[in-house]
C-alpha atoms as one frame of an Amber mdcrd trajectory, in Angstrom:
protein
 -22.059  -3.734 -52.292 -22.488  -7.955 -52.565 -18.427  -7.825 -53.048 -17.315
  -5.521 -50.410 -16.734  -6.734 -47.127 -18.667  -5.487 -44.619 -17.539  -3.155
 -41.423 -20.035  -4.808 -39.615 -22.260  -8.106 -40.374 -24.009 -10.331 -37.677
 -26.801 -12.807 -37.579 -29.662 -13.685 -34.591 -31.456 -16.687 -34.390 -34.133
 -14.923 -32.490 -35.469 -11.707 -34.065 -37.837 -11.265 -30.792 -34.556 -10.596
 -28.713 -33.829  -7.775 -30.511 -37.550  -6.114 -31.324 -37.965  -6.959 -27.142
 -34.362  -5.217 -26.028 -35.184  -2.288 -28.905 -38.605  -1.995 -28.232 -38.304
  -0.324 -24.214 -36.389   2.463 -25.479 -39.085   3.182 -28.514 -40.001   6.395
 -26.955 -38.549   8.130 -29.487 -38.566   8.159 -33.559 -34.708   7.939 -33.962
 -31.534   6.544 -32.089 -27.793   6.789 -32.355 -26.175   3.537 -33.026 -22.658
   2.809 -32.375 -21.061  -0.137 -33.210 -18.395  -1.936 -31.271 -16.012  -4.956
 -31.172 -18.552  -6.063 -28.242 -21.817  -5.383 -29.402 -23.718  -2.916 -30.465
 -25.321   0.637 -28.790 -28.882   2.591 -29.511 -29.442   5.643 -27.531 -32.569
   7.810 -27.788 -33.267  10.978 -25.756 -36.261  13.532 -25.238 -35.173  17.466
 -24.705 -31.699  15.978 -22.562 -33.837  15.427 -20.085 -34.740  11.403 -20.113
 -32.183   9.076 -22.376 -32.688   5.691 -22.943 -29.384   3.004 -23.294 -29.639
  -0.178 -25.004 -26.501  -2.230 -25.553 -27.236  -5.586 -27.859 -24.520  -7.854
 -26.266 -22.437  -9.822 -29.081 -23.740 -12.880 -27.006 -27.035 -12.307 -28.102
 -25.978 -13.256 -32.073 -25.075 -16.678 -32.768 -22.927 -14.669 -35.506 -20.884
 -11.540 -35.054 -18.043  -9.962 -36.974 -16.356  -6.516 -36.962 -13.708  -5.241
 -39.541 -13.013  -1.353 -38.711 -11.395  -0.195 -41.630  -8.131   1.593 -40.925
  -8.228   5.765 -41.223  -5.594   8.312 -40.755  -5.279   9.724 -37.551  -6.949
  12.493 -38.458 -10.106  10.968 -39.683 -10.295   9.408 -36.093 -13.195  11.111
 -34.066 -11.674  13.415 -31.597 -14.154  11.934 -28.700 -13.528   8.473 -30.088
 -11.208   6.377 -27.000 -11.065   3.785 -29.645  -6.961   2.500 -30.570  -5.643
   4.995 -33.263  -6.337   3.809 -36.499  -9.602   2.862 -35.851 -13.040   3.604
 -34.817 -16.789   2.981 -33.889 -18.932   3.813 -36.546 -21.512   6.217 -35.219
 -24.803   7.132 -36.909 -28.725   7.255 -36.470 -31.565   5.345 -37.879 -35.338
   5.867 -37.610 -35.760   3.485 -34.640 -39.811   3.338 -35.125 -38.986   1.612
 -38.864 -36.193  -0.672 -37.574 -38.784  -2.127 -34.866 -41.714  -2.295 -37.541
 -38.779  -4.352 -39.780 -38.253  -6.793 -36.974 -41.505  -7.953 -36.456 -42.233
  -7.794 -40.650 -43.581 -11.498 -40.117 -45.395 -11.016 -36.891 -48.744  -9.221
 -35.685 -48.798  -6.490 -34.386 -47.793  -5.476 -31.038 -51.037  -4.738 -29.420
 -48.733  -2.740 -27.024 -47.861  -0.527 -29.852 -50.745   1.393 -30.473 -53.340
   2.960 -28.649 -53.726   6.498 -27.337 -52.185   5.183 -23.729 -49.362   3.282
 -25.387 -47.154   5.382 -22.515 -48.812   4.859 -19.455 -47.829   2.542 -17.231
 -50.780   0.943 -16.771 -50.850   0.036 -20.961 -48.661  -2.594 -20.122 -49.402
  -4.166 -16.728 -48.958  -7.678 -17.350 -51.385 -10.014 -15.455 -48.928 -12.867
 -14.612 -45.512 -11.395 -15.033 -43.854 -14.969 -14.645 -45.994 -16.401 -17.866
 -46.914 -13.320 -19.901 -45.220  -9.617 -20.320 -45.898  -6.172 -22.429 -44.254
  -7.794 -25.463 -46.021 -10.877 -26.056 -46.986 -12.016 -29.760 -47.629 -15.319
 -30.545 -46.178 -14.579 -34.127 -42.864 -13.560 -32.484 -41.200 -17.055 -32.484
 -37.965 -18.162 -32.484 -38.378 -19.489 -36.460 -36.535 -16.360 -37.516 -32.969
 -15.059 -38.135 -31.915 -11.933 -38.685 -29.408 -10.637 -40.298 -27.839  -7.242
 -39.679 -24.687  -5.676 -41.840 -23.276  -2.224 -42.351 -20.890  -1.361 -45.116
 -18.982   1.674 -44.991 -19.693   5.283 -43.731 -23.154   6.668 -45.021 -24.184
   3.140 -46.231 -27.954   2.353 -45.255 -28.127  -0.167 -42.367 -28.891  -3.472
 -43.928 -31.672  -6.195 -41.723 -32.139  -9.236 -43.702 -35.185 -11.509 -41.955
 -35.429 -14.840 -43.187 -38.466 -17.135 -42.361 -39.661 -20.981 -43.512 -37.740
 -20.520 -46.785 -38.879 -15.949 -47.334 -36.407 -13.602 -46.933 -37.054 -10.032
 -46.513 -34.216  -7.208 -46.686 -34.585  -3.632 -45.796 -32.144  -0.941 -45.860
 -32.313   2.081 -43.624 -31.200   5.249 -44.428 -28.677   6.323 -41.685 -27.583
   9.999 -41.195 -24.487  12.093 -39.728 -25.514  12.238 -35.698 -26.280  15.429
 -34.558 -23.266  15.257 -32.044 -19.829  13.278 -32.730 -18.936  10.943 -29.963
 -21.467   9.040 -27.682 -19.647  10.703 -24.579 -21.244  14.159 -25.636 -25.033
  12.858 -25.931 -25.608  10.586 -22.714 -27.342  12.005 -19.831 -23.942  12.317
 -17.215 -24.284  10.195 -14.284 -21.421  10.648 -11.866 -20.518   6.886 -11.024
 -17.600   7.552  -8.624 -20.732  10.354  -6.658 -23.565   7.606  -6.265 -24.965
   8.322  -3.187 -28.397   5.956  -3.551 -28.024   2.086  -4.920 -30.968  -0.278
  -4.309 -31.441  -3.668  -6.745 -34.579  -5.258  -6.853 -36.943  -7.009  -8.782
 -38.353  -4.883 -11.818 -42.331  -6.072 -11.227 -42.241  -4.716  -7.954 -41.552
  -1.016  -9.465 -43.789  -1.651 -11.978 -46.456  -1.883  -9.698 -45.851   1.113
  -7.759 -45.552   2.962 -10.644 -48.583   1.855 -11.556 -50.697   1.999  -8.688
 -49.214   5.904  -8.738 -50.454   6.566 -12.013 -53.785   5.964 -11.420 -53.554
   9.632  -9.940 -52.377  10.880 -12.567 -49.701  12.508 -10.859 -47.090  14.935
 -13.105 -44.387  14.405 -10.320 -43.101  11.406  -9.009 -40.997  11.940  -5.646
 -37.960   9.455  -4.586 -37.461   8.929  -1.109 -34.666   6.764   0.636 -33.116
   6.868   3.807 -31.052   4.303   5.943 -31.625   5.660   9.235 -35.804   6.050
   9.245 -38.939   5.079   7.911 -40.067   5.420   5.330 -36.624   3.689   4.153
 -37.667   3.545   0.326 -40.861   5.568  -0.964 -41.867   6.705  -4.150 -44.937
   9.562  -4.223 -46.983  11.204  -6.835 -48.411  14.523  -6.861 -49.708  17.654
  -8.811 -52.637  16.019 -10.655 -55.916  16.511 -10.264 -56.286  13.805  -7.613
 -55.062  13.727  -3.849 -51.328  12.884  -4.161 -50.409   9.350  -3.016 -47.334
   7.423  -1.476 -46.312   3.929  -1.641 -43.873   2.903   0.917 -41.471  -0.219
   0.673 -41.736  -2.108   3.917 -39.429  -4.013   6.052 -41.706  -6.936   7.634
 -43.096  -9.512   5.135 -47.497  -8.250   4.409 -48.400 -11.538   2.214 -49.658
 -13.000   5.411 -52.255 -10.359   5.813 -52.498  -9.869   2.388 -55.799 -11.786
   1.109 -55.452 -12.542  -2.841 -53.591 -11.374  -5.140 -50.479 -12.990  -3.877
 -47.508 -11.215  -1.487 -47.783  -7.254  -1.517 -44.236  -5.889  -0.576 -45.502
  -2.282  -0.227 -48.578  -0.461   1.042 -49.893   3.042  -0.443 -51.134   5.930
   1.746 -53.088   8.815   0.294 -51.793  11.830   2.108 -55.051  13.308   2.608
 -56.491  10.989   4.733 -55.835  12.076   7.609 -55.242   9.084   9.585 -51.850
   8.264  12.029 -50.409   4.445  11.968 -48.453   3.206  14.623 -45.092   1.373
  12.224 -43.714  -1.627  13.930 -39.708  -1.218  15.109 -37.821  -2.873  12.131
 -35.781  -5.801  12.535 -33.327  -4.163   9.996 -33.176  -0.715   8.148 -33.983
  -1.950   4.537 -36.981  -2.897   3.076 -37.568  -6.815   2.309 -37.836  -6.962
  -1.210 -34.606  -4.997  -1.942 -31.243  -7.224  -2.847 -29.348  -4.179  -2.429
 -30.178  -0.925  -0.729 -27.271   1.421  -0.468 -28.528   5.135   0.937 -25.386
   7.280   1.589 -26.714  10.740   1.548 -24.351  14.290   1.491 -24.183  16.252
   4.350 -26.959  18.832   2.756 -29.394  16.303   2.874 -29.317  15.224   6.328
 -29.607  11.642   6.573 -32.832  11.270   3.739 -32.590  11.340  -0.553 -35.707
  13.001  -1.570 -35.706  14.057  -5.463 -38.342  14.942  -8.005 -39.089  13.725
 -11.324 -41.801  14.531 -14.250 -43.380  11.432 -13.809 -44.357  11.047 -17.321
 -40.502  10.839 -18.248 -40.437   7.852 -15.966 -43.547   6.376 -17.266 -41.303
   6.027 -20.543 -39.566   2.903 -18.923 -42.631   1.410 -18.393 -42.033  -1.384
 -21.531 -38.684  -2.079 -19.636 -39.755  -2.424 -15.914 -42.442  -4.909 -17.545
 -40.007  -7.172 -19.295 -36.705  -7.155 -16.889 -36.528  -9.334 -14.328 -34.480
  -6.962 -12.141 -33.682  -3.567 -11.739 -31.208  -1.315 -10.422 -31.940   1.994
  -8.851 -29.118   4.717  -8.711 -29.004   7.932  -8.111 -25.673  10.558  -7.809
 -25.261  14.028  -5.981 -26.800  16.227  -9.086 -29.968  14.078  -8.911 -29.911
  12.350 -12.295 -31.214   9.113 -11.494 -30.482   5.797 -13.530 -33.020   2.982
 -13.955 -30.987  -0.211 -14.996 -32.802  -3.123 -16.022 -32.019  -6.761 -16.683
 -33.921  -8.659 -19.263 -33.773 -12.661 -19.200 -34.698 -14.367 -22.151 -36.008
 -17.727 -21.980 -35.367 -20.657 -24.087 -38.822 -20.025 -26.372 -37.687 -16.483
 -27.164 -39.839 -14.359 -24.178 -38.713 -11.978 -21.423 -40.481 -13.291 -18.871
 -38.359 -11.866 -16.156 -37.044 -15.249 -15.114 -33.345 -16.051 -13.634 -30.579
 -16.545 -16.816 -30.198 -20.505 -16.906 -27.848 -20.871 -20.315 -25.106 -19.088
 -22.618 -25.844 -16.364 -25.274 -24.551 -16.891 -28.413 -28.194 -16.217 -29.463
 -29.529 -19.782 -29.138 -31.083 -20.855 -25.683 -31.110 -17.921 -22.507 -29.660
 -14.869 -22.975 -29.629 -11.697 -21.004 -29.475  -7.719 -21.793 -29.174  -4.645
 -20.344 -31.304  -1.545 -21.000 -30.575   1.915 -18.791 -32.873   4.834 -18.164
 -31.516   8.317 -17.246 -33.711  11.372 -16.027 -32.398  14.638 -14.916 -34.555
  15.857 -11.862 -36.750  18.854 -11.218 -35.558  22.006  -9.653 -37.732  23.226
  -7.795 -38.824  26.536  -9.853 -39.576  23.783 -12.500 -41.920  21.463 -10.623
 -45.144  23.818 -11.766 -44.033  24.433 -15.381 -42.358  21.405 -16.737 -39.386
  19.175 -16.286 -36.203  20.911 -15.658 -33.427  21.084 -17.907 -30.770  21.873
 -15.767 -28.985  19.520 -12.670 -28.975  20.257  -9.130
């Protein structure tokens, strides 16, 4: 194919911005890729019940070219919104061999193996600010990477080039399962979102963590903007006592010895105790940017919604290398986890604020989005529930 054009060709400086962005959704052995005049789409998903959303930004190639080739309108996708005359190509790839082609050069991931590789406590990093889940001191910046695509049921081509060695793989791609993206993705009802809150990633992390030393097999989403507790999430149904943490209004670090500032506290329900809460200066806890709570009618003035925990402990890789995330939920109950990863000039995510362009040389940012469909509640003692509220 060296004298065919290309539909799609583009080239990153930094190979560890991909394997990092590609890498929190790798939950799954295959994704859907779609490719678009502004970057490019993988979506996995487990039993339609958890779906995982990355979108590669164009910014994030210092190269990136797209020549749709012109169909009849026919041959257009019916759930394509492309113009007519054109489309998105649309296929899947084995997701666990593009990752293991990305970091060809490098070590392994330490991350990437291990009986607990999903548990949120695999991937607690000690210093989120110097270190995070994905950190490989092979993974450098001394790498491009090439990706191209030629024409409908060509394999996906990833050329990685290194001091002078090149390396190409092709991947096979095949037909998806369902035409059109619309069809596959988890539906979250934007213009219905009744919960919002935007905060920094580590500080879920750490709940989630702290939860799953329970080993709890539901985690339960609080919110309310009238009473405390204003933001809680709780895990129950393992073989421990369940246990809360609560999001707090007032500022702990000052009573907080070591360790550094502790936004939340956890309470194990059984202990039987009764704290007296201080009255809140205002109804929204501290470390939240945002914190939107706008309940219907049938739930009174509180959110409460249950999830299989272990679906959310498949985010775990992203809530370690974002530096933000943003917490929505809509009136079925699907819930989205969005989370922003910075990349720093030396090629981490080390969850610190965006301070240059894309373009794939110097900072860079990405976006990668979680969706989970919640438990009904005949579902909560047999497994997660397939259906929405």
């Amino acid at each position: 194919m060296a004298d065919r054009e290309p539909v799609f060709s583009a080239v990153s400086s930094n190979a560890h911005h991909l394997y990092t962005s590609l890498q929190c959704i790798g939950f799954a052995p295959r994704a859907t890729v779609q490719i678009t005049p502004d970057g490019i789409r993988f979506s996995v998903e487990e039993s339609r019940v958890v779906q995982g959303l990355a979108f590669l930004d164009k910014a994030l190639f210092s190269s990136y070219t797209f020549n749709p080739p012109v169909v009849t309108t026919d041959a257009v996708n019916d759930n394509d919104d492309s113009p007519q005359g054109t489309y998105h190509p649309c296929f899947e790839i084995s997701l666990s061999a593009l990752l293991e082609t990305l970091k060809i050069f490098g070590a392994n991931d330490p991350t990437s193996s291990g009986p607990g590789t999903n548990r949120a406590t695999s991937v607690q990093p000690s210093n989120p600010a110097t270190s995070s889940a994905f950190t490989a001191p092979t993974l450098l910046l001394d790498r491009s990477c090439t990706l191209q695509y030629f024409q409908d049921g060509s394999p996906l081509s990833i050329t990685l080039s290194e001091t002078g060695v090149k390396t190409t793989c092709e991947l096979t791609t095949y037909e998806p399962e369902v035409d059109g993206d619309a069809d596959m993705d988890i539906p979250l009802q934007r213009d219905a979102i009744i919960m919002k809150i935007i905060m920094r990633s580590a500080w879920l992390h750490n709940a989630i963590t702290e939860l799953g030393a329970t080993s709890p097999t539901i985690l339960k989403i609080s919110a309310s903007a009238l009473e405390e507790p204003f933001f809680a999430l709780s895990g129950s149904g393992g073989p421990f006592s369940e246990s809360t943490v609560e999001f707090s209004v007032e500022q702990q670090h000052s009573s907080n010895s070591g360790g550094g500032p502790r936004p939340y506290h956890k309470v194990l329900a059984d202990d039987g105790s009764s704290r007296a809460r201080a009255k809140r200066a205002k109804l929204a806890p501290t470390v939240t940017e945002t914190f939107l709570v706008s309940p219907p009618s049938s739930m009174d003035s509180r959110i409460v919604q249950n999830y299989r925990f272990a679906l959310i402990q498949k985010a775990s890789r992203a809530m370690a290398a974002a530096s933000k995330v943003s917490i929505r939920g809509d009136r079925q109950g699907v819930l989205s986890l969005q989370f922003m990863i910075d990349f720093d000039n030396s090629g981490g995510a080390s969850g610190s604020t965006r301070t240059g362009g894309g373009g794939g040389i110097g900072a860079a940012v990405t976006f990668v989005d979680f969706r989970f469909v919640p438990l009904l509640d005949e579902d909560e003692g047999e497994g997660a529930g397939d259906d929405l509220r």
